[in-house]
C-alpha positions as CSV (number, residue, x, y, z in Angstrom):
1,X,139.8,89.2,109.2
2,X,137.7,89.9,106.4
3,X,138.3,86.7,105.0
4,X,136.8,84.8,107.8
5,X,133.3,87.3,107.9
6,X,133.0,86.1,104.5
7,X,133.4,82.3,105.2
8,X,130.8,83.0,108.3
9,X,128.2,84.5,105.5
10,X,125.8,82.7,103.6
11,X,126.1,82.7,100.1
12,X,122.6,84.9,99.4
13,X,124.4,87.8,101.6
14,X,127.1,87.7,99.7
15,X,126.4,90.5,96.7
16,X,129.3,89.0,94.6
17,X,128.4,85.4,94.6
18,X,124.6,86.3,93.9
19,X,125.5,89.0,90.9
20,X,127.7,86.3,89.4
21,X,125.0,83.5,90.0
22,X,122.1,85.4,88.4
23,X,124.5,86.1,85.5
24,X,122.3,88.3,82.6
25,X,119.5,88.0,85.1
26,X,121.5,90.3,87.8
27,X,119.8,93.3,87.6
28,X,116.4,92.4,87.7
29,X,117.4,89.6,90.5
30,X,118.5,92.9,92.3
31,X,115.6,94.7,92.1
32,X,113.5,91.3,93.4
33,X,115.3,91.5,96.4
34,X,114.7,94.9,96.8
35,X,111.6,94.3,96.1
36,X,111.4,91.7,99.0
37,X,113.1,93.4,101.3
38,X,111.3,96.6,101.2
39,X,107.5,95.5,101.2
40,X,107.5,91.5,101.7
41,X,108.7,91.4,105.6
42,X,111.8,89.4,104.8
43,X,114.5,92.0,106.2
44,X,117.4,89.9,106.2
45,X,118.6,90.4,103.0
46,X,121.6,92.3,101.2
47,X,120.1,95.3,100.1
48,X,121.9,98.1,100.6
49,X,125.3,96.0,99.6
50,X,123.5,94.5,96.3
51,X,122.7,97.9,95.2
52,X,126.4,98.8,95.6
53,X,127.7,96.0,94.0
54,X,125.1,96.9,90.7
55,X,126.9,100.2,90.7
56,X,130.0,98.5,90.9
57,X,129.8,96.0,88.1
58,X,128.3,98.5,85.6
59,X,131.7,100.4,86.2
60,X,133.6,97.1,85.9
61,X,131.6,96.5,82.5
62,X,130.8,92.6,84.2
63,X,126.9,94.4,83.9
64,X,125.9,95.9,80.2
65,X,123.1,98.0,81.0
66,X,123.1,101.3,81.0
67,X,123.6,103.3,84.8
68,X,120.5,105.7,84.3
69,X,118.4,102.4,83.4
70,X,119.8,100.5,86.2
71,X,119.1,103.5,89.1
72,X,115.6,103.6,87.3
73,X,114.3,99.9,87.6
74,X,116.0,99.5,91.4
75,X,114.3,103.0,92.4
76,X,111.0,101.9,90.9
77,X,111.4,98.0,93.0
78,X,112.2,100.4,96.0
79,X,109.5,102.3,95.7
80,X,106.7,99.6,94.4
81,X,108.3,98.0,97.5
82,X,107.2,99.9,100.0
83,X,103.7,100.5,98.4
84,X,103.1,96.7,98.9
85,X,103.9,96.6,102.3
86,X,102.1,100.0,103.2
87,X,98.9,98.2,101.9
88,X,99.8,94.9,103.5
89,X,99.9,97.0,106.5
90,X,96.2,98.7,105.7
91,X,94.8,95.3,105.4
92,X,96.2,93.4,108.0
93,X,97.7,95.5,111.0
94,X,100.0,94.6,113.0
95,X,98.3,91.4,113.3
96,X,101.4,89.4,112.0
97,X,103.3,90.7,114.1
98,X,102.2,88.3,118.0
99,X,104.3,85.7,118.5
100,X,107.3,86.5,120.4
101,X,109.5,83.4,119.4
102,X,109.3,84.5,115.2
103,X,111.7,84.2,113.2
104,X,111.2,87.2,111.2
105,X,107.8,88.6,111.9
106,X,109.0,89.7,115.9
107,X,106.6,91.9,117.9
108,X,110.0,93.9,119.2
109,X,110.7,94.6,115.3
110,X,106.9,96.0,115.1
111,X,107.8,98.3,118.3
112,X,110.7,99.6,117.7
113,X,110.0,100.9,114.1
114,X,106.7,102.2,115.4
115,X,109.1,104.5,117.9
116,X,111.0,105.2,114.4
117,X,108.2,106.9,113.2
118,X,107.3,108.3,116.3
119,X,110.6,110.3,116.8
120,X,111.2,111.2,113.0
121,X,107.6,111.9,111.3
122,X,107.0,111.4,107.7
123,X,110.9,111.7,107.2
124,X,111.2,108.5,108.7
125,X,110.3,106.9,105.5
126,X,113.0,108.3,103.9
127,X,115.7,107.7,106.9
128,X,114.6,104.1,107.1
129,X,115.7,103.5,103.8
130,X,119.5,103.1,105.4
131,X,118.4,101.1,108.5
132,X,118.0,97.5,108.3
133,X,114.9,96.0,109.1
134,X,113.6,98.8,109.8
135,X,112.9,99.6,106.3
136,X,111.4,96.2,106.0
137,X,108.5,97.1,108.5
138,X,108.2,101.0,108.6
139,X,105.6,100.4,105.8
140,X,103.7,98.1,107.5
141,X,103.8,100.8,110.7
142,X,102.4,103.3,107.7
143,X,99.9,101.9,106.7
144,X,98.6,100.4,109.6
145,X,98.1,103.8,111.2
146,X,96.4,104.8,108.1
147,X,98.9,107.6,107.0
148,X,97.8,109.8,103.9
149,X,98.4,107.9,101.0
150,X,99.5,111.1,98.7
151,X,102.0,112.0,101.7
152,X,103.3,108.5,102.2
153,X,104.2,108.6,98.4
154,X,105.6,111.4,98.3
155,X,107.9,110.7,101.2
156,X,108.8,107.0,100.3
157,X,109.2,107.9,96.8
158,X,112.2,110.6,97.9
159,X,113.5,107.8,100.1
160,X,113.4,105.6,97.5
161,X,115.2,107.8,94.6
162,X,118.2,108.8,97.7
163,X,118.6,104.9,98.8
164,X,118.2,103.3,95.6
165,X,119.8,105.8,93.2
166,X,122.2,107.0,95.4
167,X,124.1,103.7,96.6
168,X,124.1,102.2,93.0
169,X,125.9,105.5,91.6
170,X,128.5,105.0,94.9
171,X,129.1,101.9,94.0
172,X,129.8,103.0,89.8
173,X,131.7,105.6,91.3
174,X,133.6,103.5,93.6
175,X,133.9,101.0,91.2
176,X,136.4,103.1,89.0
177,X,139.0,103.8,92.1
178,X,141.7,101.1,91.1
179,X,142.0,99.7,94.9
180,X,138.2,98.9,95.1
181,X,138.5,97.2,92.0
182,X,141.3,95.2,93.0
183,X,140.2,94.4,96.0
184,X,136.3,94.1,95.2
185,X,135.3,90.9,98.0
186,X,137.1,92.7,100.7
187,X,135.3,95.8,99.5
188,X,132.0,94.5,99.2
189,X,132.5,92.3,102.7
190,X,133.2,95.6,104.4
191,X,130.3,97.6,103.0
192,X,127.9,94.5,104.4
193,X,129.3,95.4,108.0
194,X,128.9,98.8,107.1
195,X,125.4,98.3,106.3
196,X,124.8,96.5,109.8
197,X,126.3,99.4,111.9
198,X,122.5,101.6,111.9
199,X,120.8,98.4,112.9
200,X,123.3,97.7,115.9
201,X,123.1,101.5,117.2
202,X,119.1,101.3,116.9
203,X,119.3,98.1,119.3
204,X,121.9,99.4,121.3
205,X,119.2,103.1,121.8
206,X,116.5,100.6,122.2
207,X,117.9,98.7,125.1
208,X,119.1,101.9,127.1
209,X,115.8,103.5,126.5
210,X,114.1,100.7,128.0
211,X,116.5,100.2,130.6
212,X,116.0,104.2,131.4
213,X,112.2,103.8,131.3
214,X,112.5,100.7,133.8
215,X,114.8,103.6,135.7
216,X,112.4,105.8,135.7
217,X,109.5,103.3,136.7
218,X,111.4,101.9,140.0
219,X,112.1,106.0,141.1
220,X,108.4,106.5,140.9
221,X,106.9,103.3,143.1
């Protein structure tokens, strides 16, 4: 089963086949794509299983660099990340963010991190850290409702030392348990569905809160 999610993914999703084509460029390829993915508004990208896979071939020795260096340079990609796209989001708005038919750049995407930050505060910017695309655009929401920058620091920086830090040391520690090793592509195809499962319960909240606010509209006429 695995075996045939992998042959349905293309090859940048796949953390193994982009670790091994980077070669001695790996780590910093890593941090690009977090890079990207946290400030750029490209979402689809293998973040959280890229950082796992870092962890996992420092353990394996296929990386030489040392763990504390590695959590270091992805935290401070996560982090310089999110700054870009909090000042993209000063500058332009949500302006980017009107044609329906986007491939990327959706006004739905725009909406439903906006309610994100709605429901969770500040804390949001650390909670969005583990939900695709919405960690992609809850910058953007940041900035373009002019949050305190001192505040939005603080509370991106936390998210990006627990998301950042914290996945790559799973994946060293993970990465020392004889099955995973043995078994690394089915390990690392697993942790990409894994990754998905915050994305697919957002859409699934998003659609029965809009089918209870159509609910609640038809009640009231």
């Amino acid at each position: 089963m695995l075996l045939q999610v992998a042959m349905l993914m293309p090859n940048w999703m796949d953390p193994e086949y982009l670790l091994n084509w980077l070669g001695d460029w790996s780590l910093w390829g890593t941090a690009a794509v977090v890079f990207i993915e946290c400030g750029l508004l490209f979402p689809i990208l293998p973040g959280d299983s890229l950082l796992f896979a870092v962890g996992l071939f420092i353990a394996r020795g296929a990386i030489d660099v040392p763990l504390w260096l590695a959590c270091v340079i992805l935290t401070v990609a996560a982090f310089l990340g999110n700054v870009s796209g909090y000042y993209i989001g000063r500058g332009l708005g949500t302006s980017l963010f009107r044609n329906p038919d986007a491939k990327f750049l959706k006004p739905k995407y725009i909406e439903q991190t906006h309610e994100f930050f709605e429901r969770y505060g500040p804390r949001a910017l650390v909670l969005a850290r583990f939900v695709p695309i919405v960690r992609t655009f809850i910058t953007i929401v940041a900035g373009a409702g002019r949050m305190d920058p001192k505040k939005f620091f603080l509370w991106t920086g936390i998210g990006a030392v627990l998301w950042a830090t914290g996945i790559t040391l799973l994946g060293h520690a993970l990465g020392k348990v004889k099955f995973i090793h043995d078994h690394l592509e089915s390990a690392l195809i697993l942790l990409v569905l894994v990754s998905l499962i915050p994305m697919l319960v957002e859409y699934l909240l998003a659609r029965r809160r809009k089918r209870n606010s159509v609910g609640e509209g038809e009640v009231r006429i």
